[in-house]
C-alpha positions as a Markdown table, in Angstrom:
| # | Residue | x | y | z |
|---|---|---|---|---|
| 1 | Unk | -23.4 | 4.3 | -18.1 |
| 2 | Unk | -20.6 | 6.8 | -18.2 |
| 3 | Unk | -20.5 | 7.5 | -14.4 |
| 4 | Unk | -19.9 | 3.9 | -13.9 |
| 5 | Unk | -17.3 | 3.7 | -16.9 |
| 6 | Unk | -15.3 | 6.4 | -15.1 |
| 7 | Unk | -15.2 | 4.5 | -12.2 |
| 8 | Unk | -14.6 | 1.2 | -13.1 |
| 9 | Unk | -11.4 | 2.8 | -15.1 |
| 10 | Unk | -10.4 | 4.7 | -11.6 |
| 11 | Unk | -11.1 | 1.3 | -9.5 |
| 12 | Unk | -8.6 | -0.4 | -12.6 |
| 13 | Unk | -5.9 | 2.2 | -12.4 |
| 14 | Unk | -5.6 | 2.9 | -8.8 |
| 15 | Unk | -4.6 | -1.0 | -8.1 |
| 16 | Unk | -1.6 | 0.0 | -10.1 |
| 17 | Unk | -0.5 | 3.0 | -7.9 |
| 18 | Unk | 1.8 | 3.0 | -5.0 |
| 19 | Unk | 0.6 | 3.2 | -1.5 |
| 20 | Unk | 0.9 | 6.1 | 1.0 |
| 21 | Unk | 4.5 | 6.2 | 2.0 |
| 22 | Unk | 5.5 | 4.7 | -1.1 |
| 23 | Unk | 4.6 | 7.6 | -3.6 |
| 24 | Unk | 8.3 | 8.5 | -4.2 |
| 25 | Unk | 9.5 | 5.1 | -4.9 |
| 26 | Unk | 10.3 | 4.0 | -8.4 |
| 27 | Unk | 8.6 | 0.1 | -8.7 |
| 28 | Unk | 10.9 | -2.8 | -9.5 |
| 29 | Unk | 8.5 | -5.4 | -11.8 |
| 30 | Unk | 8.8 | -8.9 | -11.5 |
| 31 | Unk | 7.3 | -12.3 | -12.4 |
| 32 | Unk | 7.6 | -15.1 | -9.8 |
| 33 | Unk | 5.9 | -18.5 | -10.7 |
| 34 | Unk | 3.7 | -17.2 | -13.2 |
| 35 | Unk | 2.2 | -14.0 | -11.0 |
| 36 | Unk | 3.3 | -10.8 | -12.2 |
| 37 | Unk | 4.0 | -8.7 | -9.2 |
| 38 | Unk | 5.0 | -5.0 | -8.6 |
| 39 | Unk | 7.3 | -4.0 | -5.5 |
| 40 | Unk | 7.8 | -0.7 | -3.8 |
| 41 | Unk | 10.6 | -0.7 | -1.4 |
| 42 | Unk | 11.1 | 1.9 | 1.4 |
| 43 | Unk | 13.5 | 1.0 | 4.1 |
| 44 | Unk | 12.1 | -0.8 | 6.7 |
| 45 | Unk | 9.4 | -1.4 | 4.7 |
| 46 | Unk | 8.2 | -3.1 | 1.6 |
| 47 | Unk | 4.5 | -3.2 | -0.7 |
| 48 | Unk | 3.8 | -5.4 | -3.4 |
| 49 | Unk | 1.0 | -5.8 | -5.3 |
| 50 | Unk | 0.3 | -8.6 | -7.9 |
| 51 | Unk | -0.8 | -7.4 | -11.2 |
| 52 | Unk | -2.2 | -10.3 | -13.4 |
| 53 | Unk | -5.2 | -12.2 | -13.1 |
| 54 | Unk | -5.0 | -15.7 | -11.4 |
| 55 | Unk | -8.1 | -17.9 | -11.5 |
| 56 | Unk | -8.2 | -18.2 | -7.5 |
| 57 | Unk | -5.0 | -18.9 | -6.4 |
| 58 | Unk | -3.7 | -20.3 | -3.2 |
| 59 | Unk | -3.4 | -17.9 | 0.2 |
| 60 | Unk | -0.3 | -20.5 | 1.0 |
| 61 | Unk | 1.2 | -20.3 | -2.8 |
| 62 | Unk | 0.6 | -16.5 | -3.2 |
| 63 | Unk | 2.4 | -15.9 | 0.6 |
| 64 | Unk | 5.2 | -18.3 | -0.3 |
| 65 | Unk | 5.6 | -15.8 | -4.0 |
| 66 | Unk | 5.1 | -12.5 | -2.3 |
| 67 | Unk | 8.1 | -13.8 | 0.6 |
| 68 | Unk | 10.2 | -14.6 | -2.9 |
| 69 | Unk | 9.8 | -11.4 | -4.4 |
| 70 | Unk | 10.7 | -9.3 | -1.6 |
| 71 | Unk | 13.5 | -11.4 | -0.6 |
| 72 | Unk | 14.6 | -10.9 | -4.3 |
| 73 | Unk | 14.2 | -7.0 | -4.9 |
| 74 | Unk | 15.5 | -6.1 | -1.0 |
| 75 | Unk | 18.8 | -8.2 | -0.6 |
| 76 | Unk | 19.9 | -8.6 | 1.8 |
| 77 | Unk | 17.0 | -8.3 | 3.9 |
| 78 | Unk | 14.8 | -10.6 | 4.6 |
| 79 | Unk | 10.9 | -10.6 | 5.4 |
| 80 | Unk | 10.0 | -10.1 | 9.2 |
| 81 | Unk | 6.1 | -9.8 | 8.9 |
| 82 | Unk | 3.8 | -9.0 | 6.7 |
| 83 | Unk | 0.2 | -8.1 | 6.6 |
| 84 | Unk | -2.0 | -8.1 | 3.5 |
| 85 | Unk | -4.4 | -10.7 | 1.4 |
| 86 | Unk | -3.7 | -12.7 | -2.3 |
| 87 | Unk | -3.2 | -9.6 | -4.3 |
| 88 | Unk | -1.5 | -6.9 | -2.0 |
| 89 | Unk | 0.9 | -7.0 | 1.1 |
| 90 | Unk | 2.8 | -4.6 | 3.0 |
| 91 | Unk | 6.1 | -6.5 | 4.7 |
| 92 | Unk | 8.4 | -5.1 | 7.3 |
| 93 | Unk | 12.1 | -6.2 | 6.7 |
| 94 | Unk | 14.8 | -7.4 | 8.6 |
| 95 | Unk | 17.8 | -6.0 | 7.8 |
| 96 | Unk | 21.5 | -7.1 | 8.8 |
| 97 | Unk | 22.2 | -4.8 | 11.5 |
| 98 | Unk | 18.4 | -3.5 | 11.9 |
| 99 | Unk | 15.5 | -5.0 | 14.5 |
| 100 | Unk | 12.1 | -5.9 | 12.3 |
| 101 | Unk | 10.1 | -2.6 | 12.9 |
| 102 | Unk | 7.0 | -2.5 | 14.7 |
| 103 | Unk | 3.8 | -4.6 | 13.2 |
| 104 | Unk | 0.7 | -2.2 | 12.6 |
| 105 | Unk | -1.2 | -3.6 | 15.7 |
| 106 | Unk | 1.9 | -2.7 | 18.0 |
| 107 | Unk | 1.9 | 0.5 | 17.0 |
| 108 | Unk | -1.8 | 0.7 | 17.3 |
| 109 | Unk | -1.5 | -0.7 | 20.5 |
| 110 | Unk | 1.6 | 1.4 | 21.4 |
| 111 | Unk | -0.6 | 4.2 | 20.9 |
| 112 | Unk | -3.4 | 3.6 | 22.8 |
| 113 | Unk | -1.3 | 2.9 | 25.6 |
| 114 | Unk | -0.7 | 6.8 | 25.8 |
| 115 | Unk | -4.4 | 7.7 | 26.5 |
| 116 | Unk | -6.3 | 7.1 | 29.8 |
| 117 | Unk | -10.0 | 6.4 | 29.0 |
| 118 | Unk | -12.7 | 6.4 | 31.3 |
| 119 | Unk | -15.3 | 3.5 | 30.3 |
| 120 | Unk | -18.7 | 4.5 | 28.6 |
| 121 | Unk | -21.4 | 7.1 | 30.1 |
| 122 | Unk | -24.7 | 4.5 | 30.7 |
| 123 | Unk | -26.8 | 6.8 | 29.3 |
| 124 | Unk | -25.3 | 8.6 | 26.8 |
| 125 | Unk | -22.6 | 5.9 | 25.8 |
| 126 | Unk | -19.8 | 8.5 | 25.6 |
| 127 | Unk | -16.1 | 7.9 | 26.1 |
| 128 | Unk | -13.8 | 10.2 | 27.5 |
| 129 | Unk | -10.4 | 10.3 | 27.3 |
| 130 | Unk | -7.2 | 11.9 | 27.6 |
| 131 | Unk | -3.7 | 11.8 | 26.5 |
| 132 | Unk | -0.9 | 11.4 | 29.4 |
């Protein structure tokens, strides 16, 4: 009973940390609509994570408060993409003066581009590749 109260705490407070390439960051708190929300911004990016509990709450409605918040805590940037679910999102801004950076998958796909790969042994179902 104690192994799983240790890590139900950890599972509680780690939703409440910021992300990798956020960890220097100091979050700005905000409340949008009746979500409480927590924002980490890090030029040309932003993460934001919504910290109360909402009885199932609408993918449209959520998107439409995350775009708000950012738009609110990164002026004058606006929101290019973003990538996440109803509770967390990760958002690439457009700033005056700045492109929109790269989305995850074209930068996964920018990087697979620099290896050659020959396709899959028959019998042994290896892959070899290399990097040009």
């Amino acid at each position: 009973m104690r192994y799983f109260c240790f890590l139900l705490g950890l599972a509680l407070t780690a939703c409440n940390v910021a992300p990798p390439g956020f960890y220097s960051v100091t979050p700005q708190e905000l409340s949008v609509g009746g979500s409480d929300f927590k924002v980490w911004v890090n030029f040309p990016h932003a993460h934001v994570v919504r910290t109360n509990a909402q009885r199932v709450p609408s993918r449209y409605a959520m998107n439409r408060k995350f775009i708000a918040v950012v738009e609110r805590v990164a002026r004058p940037c606006t929101v290019g993409w973003s990538r996440g679910d109803m509770v967390a999102v990760t958002v690439g801004l457009k700033c005056p003066g700045f492109g929109v950076p790269p989305t995850p998958e074209e930068l996964a796909r920018a990087e697979r581009a620099a290896w050659d790969c020959d396709p899959p042994d028959p019998y042994t179902g290896e892959i070899s590749c290399r990097e040009y």
